[in-house]
C-alpha positions as a Markdown table, in Angstrom:
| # | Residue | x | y | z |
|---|---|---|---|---|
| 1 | Unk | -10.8 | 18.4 | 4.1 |
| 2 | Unk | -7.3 | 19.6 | 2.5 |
| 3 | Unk | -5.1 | 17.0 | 1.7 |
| 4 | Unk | -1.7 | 17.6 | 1.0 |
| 5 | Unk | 1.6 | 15.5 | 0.6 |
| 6 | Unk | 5.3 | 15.8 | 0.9 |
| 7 | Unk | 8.2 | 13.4 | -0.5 |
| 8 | Unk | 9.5 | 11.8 | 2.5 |
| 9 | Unk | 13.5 | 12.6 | 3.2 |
| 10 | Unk | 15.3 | 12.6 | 6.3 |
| 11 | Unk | 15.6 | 16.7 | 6.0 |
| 12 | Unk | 11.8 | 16.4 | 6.8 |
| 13 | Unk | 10.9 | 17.6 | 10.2 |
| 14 | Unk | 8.5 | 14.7 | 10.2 |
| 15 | Unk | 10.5 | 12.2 | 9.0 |
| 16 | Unk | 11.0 | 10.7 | 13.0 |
| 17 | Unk | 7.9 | 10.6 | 13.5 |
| 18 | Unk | 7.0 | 8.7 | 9.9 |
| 19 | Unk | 9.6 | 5.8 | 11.0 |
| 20 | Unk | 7.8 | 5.2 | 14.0 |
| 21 | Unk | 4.4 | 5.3 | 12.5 |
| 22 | Unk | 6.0 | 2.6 | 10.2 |
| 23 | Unk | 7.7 | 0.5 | 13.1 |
| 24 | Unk | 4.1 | 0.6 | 14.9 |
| 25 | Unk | 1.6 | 0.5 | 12.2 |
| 26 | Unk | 2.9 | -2.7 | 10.5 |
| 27 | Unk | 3.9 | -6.0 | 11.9 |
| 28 | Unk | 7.5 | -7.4 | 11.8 |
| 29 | Unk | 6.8 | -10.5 | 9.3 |
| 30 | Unk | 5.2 | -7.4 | 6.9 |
| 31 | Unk | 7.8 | -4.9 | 7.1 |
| 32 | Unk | 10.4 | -4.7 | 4.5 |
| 33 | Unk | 13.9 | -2.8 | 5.6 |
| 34 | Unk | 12.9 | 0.7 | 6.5 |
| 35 | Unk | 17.1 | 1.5 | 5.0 |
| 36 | Unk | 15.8 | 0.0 | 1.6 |
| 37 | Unk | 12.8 | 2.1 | 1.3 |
| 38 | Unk | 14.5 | 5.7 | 1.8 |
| 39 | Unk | 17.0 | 4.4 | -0.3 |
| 40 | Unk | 14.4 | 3.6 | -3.2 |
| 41 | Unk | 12.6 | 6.9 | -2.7 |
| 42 | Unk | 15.5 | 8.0 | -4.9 |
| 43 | Unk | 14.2 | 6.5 | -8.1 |
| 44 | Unk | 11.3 | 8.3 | -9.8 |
| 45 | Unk | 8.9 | 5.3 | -10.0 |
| 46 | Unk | 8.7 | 5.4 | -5.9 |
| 47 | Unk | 6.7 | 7.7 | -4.3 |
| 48 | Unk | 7.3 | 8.1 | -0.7 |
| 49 | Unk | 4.7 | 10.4 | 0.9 |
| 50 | Unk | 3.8 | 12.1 | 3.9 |
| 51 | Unk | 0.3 | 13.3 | 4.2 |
| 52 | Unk | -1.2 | 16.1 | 5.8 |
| 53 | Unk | -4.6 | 17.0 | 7.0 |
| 54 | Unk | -5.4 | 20.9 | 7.4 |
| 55 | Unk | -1.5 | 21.3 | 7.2 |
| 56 | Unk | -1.0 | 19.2 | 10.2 |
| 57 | Unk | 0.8 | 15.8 | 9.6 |
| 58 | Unk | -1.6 | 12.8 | 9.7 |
| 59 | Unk | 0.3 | 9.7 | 8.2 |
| 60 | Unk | 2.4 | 8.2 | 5.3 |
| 61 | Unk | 1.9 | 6.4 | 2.1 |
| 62 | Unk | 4.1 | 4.3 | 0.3 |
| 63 | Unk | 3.7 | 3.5 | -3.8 |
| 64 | Unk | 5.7 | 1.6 | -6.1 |
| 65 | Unk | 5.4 | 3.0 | -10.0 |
| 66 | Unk | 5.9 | 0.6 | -12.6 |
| 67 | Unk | 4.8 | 0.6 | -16.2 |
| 68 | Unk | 1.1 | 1.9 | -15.8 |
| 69 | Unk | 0.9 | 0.2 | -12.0 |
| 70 | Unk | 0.7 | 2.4 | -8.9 |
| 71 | Unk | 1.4 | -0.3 | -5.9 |
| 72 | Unk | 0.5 | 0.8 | -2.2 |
| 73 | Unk | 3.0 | -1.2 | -0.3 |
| 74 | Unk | 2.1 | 0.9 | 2.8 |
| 75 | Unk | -0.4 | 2.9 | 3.8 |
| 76 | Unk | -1.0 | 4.4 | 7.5 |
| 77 | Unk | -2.4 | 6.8 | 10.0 |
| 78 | Unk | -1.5 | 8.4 | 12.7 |
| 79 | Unk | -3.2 | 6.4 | 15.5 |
| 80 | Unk | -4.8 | 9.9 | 16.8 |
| 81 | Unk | -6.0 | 10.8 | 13.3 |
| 82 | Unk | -8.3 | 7.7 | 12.6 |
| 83 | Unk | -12.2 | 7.3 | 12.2 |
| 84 | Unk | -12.3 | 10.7 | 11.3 |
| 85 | Unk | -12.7 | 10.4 | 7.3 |
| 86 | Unk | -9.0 | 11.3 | 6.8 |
| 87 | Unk | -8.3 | 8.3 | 5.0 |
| 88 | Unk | -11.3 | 8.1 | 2.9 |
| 89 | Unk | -10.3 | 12.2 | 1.8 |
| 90 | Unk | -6.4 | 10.9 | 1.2 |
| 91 | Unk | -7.6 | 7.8 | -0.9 |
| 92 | Unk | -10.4 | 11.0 | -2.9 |
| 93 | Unk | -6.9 | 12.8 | -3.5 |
| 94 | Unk | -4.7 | 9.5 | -4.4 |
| 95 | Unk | -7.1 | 8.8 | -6.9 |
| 96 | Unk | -6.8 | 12.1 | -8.7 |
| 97 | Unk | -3.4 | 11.9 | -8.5 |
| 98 | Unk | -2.8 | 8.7 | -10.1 |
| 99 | Unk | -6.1 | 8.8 | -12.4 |
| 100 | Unk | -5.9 | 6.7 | -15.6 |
| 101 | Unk | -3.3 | 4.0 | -14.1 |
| 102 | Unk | -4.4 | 0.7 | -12.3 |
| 103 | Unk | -3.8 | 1.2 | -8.8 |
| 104 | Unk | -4.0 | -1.3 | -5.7 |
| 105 | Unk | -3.0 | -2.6 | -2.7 |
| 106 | Unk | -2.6 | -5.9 | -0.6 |
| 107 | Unk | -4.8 | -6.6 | 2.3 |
| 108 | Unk | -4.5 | -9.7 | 4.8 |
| 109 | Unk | -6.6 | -12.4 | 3.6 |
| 110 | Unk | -10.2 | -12.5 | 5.1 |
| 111 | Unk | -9.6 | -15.5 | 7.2 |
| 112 | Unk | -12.1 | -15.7 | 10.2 |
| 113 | Unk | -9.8 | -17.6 | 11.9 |
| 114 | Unk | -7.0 | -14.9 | 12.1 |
| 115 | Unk | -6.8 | -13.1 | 15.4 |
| 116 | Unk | -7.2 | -9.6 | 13.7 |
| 117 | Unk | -10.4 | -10.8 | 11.7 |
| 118 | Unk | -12.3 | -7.8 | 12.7 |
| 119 | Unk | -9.4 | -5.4 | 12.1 |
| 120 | Unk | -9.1 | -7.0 | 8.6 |
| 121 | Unk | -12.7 | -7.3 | 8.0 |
| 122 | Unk | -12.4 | -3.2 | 8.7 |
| 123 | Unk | -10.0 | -2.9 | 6.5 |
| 124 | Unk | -11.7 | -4.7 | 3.7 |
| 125 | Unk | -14.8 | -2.9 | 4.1 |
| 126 | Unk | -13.2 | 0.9 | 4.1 |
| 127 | Unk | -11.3 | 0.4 | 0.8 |
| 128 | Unk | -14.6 | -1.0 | -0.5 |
| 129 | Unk | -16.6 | 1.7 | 0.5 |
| 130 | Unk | -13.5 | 3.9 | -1.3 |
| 131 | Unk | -14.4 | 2.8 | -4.4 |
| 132 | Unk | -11.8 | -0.2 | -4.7 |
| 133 | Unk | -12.7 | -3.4 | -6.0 |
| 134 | Unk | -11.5 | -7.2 | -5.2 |
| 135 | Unk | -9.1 | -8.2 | -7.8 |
| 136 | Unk | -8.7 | -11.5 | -9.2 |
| 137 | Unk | -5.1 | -11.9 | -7.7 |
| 138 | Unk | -4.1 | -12.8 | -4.2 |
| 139 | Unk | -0.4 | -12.7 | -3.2 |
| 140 | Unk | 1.8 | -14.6 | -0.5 |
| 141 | Unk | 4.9 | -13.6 | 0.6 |
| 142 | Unk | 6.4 | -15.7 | 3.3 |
| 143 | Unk | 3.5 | -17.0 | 5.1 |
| 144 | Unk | 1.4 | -14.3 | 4.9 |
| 145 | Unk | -1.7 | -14.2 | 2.2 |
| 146 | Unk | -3.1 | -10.7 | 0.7 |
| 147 | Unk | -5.6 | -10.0 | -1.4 |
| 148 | Unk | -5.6 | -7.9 | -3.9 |
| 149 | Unk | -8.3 | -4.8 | -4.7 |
| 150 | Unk | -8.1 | -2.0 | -6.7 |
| 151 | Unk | -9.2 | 0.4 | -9.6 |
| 152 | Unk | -8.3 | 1.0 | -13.1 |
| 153 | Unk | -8.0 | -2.3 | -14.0 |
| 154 | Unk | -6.7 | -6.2 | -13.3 |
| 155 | Unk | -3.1 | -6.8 | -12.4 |
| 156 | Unk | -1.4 | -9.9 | -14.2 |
| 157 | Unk | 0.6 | -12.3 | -11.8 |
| 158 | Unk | 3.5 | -11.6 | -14.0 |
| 159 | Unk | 3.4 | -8.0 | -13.8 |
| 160 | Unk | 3.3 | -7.9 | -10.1 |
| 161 | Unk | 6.2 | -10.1 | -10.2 |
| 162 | Unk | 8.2 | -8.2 | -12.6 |
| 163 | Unk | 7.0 | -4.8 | -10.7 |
| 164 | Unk | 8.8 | -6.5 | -7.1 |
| 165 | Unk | 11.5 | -7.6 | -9.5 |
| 166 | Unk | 12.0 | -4.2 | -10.6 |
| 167 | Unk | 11.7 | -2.1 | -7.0 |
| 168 | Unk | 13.9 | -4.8 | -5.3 |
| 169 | Unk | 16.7 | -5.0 | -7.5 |
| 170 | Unk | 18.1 | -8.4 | -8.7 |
| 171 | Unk | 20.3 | -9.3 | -5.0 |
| 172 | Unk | 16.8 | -8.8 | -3.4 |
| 173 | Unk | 14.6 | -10.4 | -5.4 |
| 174 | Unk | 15.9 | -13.5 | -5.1 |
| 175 | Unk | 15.6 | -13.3 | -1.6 |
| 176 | Unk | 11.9 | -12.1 | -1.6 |
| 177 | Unk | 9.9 | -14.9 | -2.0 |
| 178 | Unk | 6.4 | -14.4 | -3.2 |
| 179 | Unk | 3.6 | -16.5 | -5.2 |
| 180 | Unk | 0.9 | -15.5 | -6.4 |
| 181 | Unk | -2.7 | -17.0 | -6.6 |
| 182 | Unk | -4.4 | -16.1 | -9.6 |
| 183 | Unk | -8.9 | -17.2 | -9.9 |
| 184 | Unk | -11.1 | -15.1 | -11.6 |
| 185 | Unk | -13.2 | -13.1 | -9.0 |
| 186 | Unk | -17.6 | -12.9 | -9.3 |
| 187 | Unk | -16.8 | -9.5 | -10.5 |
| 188 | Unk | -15.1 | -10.6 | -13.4 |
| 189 | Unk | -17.5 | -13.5 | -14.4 |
């Protein structure tokens, strides 16, 4: 599969179709201000990407740089475009791309209680079978809880904070509101 990405601008002919995918993919309480994020693209440590399959546009990812972090904030599909090994190829290219930096993302907490267990015991299990690995941080922000998994390396509670602190800006990040849950993971032991 050929795997290519663009920086995401509104002079893409995509870029419509990348909002939406955003607005549908993610749920309200999870979305941070679609305005914020264009305007953030403007720094170099933000990478705001659409993918393509084949040359056909397939979906969007969304990474916050700091220091020797790569972040996925967001991550998505088209719906049309899933269960057929796109994502697995995107995450193959990702990691050649940002090789020799810790990279990782926040899933939903497995809670069997959640409505969307099975959609986040999915989730769990594809980035698993990608190579990524449970981290020993978990993060809330409002009254959602993430887990953290990755590769390259633990993230410290402190630099996560100090990466949001940095991508937000001071006025925002004392209006984001997150804690984060530090315990050493079987992995680690």
């Amino acid at each position: 599969m050929n795997i290519e990405f663009k920086r995401v601008t509104k002079k893409l002919p995509e870029y419509k179709q990348i909002k939406q995918l955003y607005f549908s993919a993610f749920p309200s309480e999870e979305r941070a201000p679609f305005y914020l994020m264009i305007k953030r693209t403007k720094r170099e440590n933000v990478d705001f990407l659409a993918i393509y399959c084949e040359k056909k546009w397939v979906g969007m990812i969304y990474i916050i740089n700091y220091l020797d972090l790569s972040y996925v904030f967001y991550f998505a599909l088209d719906d049309s475009q899933r269960g057929q090994g796109i994502g697995s190829a995107v995450l193959r290219e990702i990691r050649k791309l940002y090789s020799g930096r810790r990279f990782f993302l926040a899933l939903e907490q497995l809670d069997k209680n959640a409505e969307n267990y099975a959609q986040r015991l999915s989730r769990s299990r594809f980035y698993l079978k990608n190579g990524l690995k449970k981290l020993s941080i978990s993060i809330k922000e409002g009254n959602v809880l993430y887990d953290a998994m990755g590769f390259g390396g633990e993230v410290k509670p402190e630099e996560y904070r100090e990466m949001m602190k940095n991508y937000t800006g001071f006025f925002f990040s004392k209006l984001y509101k997150i804690e984060i849950l530090s315990f050493l993971s079987p992995f680690f032991r």
